[in-house]
MILUMLUM-60879 format. One record per residue (C-alpha): x negated, y negated, z negated; residue in three letters. Coordinates in steps of 0.05 Angstrom, whole numbers, plus 5000, padded with zeros to 4 digits. Layout:
MILUMLUM-60879
XYZALA
...
//
This chain:
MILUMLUM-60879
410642197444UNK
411141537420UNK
404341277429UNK
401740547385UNK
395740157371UNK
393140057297UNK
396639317303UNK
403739657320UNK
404440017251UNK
404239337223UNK
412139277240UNK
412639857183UNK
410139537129UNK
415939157107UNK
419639627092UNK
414339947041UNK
414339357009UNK
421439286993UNK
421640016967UNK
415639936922UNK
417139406894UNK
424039726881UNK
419940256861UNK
416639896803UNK
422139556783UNK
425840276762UNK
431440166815UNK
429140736850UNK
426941476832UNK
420441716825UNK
423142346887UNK
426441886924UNK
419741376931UNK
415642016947UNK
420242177006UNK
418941497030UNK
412741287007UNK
408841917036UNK
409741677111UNK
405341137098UNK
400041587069UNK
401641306988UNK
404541616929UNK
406141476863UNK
400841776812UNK
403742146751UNK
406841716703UNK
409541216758UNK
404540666734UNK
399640646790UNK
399240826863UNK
394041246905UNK
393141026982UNK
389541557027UNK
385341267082UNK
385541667148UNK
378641867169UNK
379142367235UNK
373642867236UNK
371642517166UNK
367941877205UNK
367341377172UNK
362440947209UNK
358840377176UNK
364139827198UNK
369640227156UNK
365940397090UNK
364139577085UNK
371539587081UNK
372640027026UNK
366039696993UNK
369238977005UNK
376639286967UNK
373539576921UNK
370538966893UNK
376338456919UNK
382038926872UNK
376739216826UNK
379539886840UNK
375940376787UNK
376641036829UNK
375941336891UNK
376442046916UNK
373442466979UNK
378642926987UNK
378343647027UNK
382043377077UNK
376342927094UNK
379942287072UNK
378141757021UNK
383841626969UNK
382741076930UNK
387541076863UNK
390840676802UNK
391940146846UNK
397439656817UNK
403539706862UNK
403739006884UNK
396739056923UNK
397639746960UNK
400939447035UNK
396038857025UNK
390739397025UNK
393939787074UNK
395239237127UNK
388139027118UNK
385639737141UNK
389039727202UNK
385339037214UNK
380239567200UNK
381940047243UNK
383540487189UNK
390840807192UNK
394141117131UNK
400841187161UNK
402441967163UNK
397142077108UNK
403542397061UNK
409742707077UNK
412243067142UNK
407842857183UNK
400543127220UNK
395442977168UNK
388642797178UNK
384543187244UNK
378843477208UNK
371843747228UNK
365444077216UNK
362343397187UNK
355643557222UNK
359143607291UNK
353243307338UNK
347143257295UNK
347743967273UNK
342044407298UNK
345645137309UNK
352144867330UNK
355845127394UNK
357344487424UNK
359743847399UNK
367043877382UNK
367943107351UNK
369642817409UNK
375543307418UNK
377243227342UNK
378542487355UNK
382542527418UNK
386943057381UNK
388142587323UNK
389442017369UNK
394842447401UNK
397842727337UNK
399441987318UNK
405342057377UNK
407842597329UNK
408342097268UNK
416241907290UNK
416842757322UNK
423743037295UNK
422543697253UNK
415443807237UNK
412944247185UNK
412243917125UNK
404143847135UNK
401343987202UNK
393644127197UNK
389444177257UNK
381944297252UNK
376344377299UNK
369544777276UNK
363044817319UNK
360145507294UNK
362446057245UNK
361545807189UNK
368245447195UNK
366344877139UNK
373644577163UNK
377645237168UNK
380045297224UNK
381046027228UNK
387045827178UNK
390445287191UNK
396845047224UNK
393644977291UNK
385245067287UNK
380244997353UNK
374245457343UNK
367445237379UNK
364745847428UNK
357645847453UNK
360245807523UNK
363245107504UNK
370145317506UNK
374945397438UNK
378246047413UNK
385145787386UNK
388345997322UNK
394745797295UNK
400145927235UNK
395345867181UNK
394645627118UNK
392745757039UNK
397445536981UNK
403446036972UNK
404046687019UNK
396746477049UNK
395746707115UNK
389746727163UNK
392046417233UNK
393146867296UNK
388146857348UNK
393646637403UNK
388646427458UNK
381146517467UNK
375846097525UNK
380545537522UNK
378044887562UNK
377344297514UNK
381343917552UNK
387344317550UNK
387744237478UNK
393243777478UNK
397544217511UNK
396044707452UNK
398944167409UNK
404144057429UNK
406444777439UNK
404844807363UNK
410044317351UNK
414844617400UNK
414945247359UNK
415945027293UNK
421844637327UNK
424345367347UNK
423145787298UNK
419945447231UNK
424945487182UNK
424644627166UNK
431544677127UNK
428545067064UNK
423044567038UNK
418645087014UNK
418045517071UNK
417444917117UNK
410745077141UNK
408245467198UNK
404746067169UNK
412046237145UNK
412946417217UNK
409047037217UNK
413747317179UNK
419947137202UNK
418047257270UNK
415848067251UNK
408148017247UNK
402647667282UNK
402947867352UNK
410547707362UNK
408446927329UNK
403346997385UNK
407647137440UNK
412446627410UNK
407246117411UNK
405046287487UNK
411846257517UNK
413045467486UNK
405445417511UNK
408145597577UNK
413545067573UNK
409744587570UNK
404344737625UNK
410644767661UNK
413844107649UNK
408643837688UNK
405543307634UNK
398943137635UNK
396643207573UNK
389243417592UNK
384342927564UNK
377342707576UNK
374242337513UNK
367941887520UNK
361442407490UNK
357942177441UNK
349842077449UNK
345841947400UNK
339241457431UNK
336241207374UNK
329041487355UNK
325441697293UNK
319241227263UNK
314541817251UNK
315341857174UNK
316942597161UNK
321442657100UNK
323243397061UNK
328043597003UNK
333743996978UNK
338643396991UNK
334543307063UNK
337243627130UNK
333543557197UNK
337843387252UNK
338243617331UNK
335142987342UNK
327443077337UNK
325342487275UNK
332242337246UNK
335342657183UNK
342142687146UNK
342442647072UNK
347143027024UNK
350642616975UNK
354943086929UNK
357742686874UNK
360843156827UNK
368443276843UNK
368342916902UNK
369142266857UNK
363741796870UNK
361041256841UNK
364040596866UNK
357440156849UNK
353140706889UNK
358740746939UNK
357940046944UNK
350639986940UNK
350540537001UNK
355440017041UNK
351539537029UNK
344439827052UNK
347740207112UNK
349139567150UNK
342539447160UNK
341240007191UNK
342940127268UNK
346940887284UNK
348441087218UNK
355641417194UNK
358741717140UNK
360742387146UNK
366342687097UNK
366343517089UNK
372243887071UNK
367544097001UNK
367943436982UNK
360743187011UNK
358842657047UNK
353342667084UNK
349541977110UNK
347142177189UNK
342041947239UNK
337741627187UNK
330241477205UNK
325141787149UNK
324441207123UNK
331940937125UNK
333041737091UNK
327541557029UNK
332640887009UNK
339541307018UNK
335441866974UNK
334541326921UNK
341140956923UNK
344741616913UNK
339342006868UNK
343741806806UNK
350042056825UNK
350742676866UNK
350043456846UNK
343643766831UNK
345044526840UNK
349844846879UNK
356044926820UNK
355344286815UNK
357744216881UNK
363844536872UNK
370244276894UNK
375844006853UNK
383143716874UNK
384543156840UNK
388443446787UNK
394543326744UNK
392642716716UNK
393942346773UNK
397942796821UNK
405342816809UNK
405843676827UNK
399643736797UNK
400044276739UNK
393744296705UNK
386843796702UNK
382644056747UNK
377143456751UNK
377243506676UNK
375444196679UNK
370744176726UNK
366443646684UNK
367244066620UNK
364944686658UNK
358344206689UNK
356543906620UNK
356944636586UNK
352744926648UNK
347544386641UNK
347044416572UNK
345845156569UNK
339644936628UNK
341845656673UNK
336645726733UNK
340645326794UNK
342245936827UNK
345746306764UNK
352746026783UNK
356446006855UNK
359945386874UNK
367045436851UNK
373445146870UNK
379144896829UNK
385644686839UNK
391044436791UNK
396144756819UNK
398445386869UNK
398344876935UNK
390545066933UNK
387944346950UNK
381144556920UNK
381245206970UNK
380945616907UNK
383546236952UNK
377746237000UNK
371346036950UNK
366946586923UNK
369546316860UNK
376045996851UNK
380945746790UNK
388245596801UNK
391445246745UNK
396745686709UNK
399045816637UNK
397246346574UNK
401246506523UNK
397946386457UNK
402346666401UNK
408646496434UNK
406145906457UNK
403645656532UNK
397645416536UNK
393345136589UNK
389445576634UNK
387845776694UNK
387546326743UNK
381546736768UNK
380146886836UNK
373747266866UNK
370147356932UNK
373546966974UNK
369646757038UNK
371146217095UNK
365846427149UNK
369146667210UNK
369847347225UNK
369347487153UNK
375147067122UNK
377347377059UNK
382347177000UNK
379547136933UNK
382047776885UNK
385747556830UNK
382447736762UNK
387147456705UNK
388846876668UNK
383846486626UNK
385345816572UNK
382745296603UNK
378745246534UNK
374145856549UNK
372345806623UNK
366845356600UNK
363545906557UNK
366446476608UNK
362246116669UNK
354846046613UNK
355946676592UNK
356746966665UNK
351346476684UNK
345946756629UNK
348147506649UNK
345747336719UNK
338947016700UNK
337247556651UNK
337947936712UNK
333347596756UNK
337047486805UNK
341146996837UNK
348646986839UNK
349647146896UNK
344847716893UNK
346947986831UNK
354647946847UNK
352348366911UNK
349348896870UNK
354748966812UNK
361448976846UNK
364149036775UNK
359348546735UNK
364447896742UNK
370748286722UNK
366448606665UNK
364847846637UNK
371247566650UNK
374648196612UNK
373747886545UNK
376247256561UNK
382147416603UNK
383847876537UNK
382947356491UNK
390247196471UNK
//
């Protein structure tokens, strides 16, 4: 694999200036900028007026150094929006066309790559965001996270890849980054070792992955890699666009165990070829030491490190606010250890903070991030600014918040649900306890917009699940469908979670009327 430094992918750019600006200019298609533009981690938003860029962030770091980049472009271009995406990357959007390689080439200065960020290409390593400072974690699977993204960039130029590759790494069951089901996904074990799962992924025909090897060494997992690669190249079917992804493989191949044997034969291969692809990344340690202020709340987590915390910051669809994003920059470089972590629900959270360096991150974000659990849910970034997108799901999501907190439900009445615009399930609708999928209703002969229903779908390994699909609602009444399901549940007593455990029936019961309603 064709291995460069974040200086070399300067000789690309260009190249993506000449086509955007062709772009722009309306001598070239809106498809045939996509196929191009995507390699270098930019597309087109809908409408062809502005452009998003997405940011790489392995393992969603972004250390201190990095977010007083985005601060410092944010203000330099005035850019109005930003999104933490669950893929753990920052996107920031409606940038004018003429200022996306500046921004680009100045991340790399950076150290920030967005080239593969689209496209063909291995997208963005991600990880449970706690990975380190996480008190009932296996082991610390970071390290391993960024060695395997550092490798994957070899695979930017690789002929015949699935049209996404997605590796993930988790450190305990409760699999915040999936990795039961994705394209290639490295499960922590207590004994420090990974259990390895691959040829999964949601969107259409959603698979779990296979379990194709289990007490793998962590630094074999290159070699896992690129056997992943080696059997798309053999047996992914990369001539039919949409079946160019490696869960297809299950079943052409006759079922999970013959993809497994596949998959251990190319494994074999390579072993065999004699490349040294084993790999020894640096550990992280964390050194620095608490000041004896004790800090507590909802938004508060202790860390593995006795006297240092990590703060939530949840703001609602993943779309924060650029002056507190700013703000945040601002106040973190004055403090020594600190990071950025980006989750695959759309959180950040703000790590090895001192109690008091955790009271002025409290403050600074207080304003802008979720206060109950639904309002954590998780949202692509819709159709208004994503070309496939086919219905608004961050529009939807803040009519369903405003309704919620205007009826004033207990915290606890609603689950956190997840929404995506369109079947590609960027908003994991298929695995949330509650999901929406953005579809259509006809309304006396008429489509209208609405969305899909999906229940009880769960993400913790060992228990993965798909969501049940309940029927079609407008878009219009999930609003009232989610206050009157949320007022059911508090006459009750009960929390959702509770009550939804005790009346198998109850959400189907609620939703009957609305899915009816015609």
């Amino acid at each position: 694999m064709e291995i460069r430094n974040d200086q070399d992918w300067k000789q690309d750019l260009p190249a993506f200036r000449e086509k955007t600006a062709a772009f722009y200019a309306g001598e070239l298609s809106k498809d045939a900028y996509k196929g191009f533009s995507g390699l270098y981690g930019s597309y087109a938003q809908k409408g062809g007026k502005a452009s998003m860029l997405r940011l790489r962030m392995t393992g969603g770091c972004v250390s201190k150094e990095k977010l007083k980049f985005i601060a410092d472009t944010i203000r330099k271009y005035e850019v109005k929006k930003a999104h933490f995406t669950t893929c753990q990357t920052i996107q920031l959007h409606d940038l004018d066309g003429s200022i996306v390689a500046d921004i680009m080439e100045q991340a790399m200065d950076a150290g920030i790559i967005t080239m593969g960020g689209g496209g063909d290409f291995p997208r963005n390593v991600t990880c449970s965001p706690l990975s380190g400072v996480e008190k009932d974690e296996y082991f610390d699977v970071l390290p391993w996270a960024k060695a395997a993204g550092e490798y994957l960039m070899g695979f930017i130029r690789a002929e015949k890849m699935p049209r996404k590759l997605k590796v993930a790494f988790s450190s305990s069951p409760s699999n915040l980054s999936h990795a039961t089901y994705r394209d290639l996904g490295f499960a922590a074990r207590p004994d420090g070792s990974f259990d390895v799962y691959s040829a999964g992924g949601l969107g259409n025909n959603p698979r779990f992955g296979v379990l194709v090897a289990e007490a793998v060494k962590p630094e074999d997992i290159c070699y896992y890699i690129k056997a992943m690669w080696l059997t798309f190249r053999a047996y992914g079917n990369y001539e039919n666009r949409g079946k160019a992804r490696s869960r297809y493989m299950q079943e052409s191949l006759g079922g999970a165990e013959n993809y497994k044997k596949a998959f251990l034969e190319k494994l074999e291969e390579v072993y065999d070829s004699g490349e040294d692809l084993k790999i020894h990344p640096v550990l992280q340690t964390i050194e620095k030491a608490g000041d004896g202020i004790t800090v507590s709340g909802e938004r508060v987590l202790e860390q593995k490190q006795p006297g240092l915390y990590s703060v939530i910051w949840h703001p609602v669809g993943g779309q924060p606010n650029l002056t507190v994003l700013c703000k945040l920059s601002d106040a973190l470089q004055e403090m020594d250890g600190v990071e950025m972590r980006l989750a695959p629900d759309e959180t950040a959270y703000i790590i090895n903070l001192t109690g008091e360096e955790t009271k002025k991150v409290l403050a600074i974000t207080e304003n802008n991030t979720a206060k109950t659990e639904f309002e954590a849910s998780v949202s692509c970034i819709g159709a208004s600014v994503c070309q496939v997108g086919v219905r608004d799901s961050q529009a939807l999501l803040q009519a369903c918040v405003k309704a919620v907190r205007e009826a004033d439900l207990p915290k606890d009445a609603l689950p956190k649900i997840h929404i995506s615009g369109c079947p590609s399930s960027c908003g994991t609708h298929q695995t949330g306890a509650m999901g929406f999928r953005g579809a259509a209703k006809k309304v006396d002969g008429k489509a209208e917009s609405a969305f899909l229903l999906f229940l009880n779908g769960c993400d913790v390994q060992g228990k993965e699940k798909m969501g049940e699909e309940l029927g079609t609602i407008l878009e219009s009444q999930i609003p009232d469908f989610l206050v009157t399901l949320g007022k059911t549940v508090a006459e009750a007593g009960e929390s959702f979670a509770e009550w939804n455990a005790k009346n198998p029936q109850g959400v189907k019961e609620t939703a009957a009327p609305f899915i009816g309603v015609e």
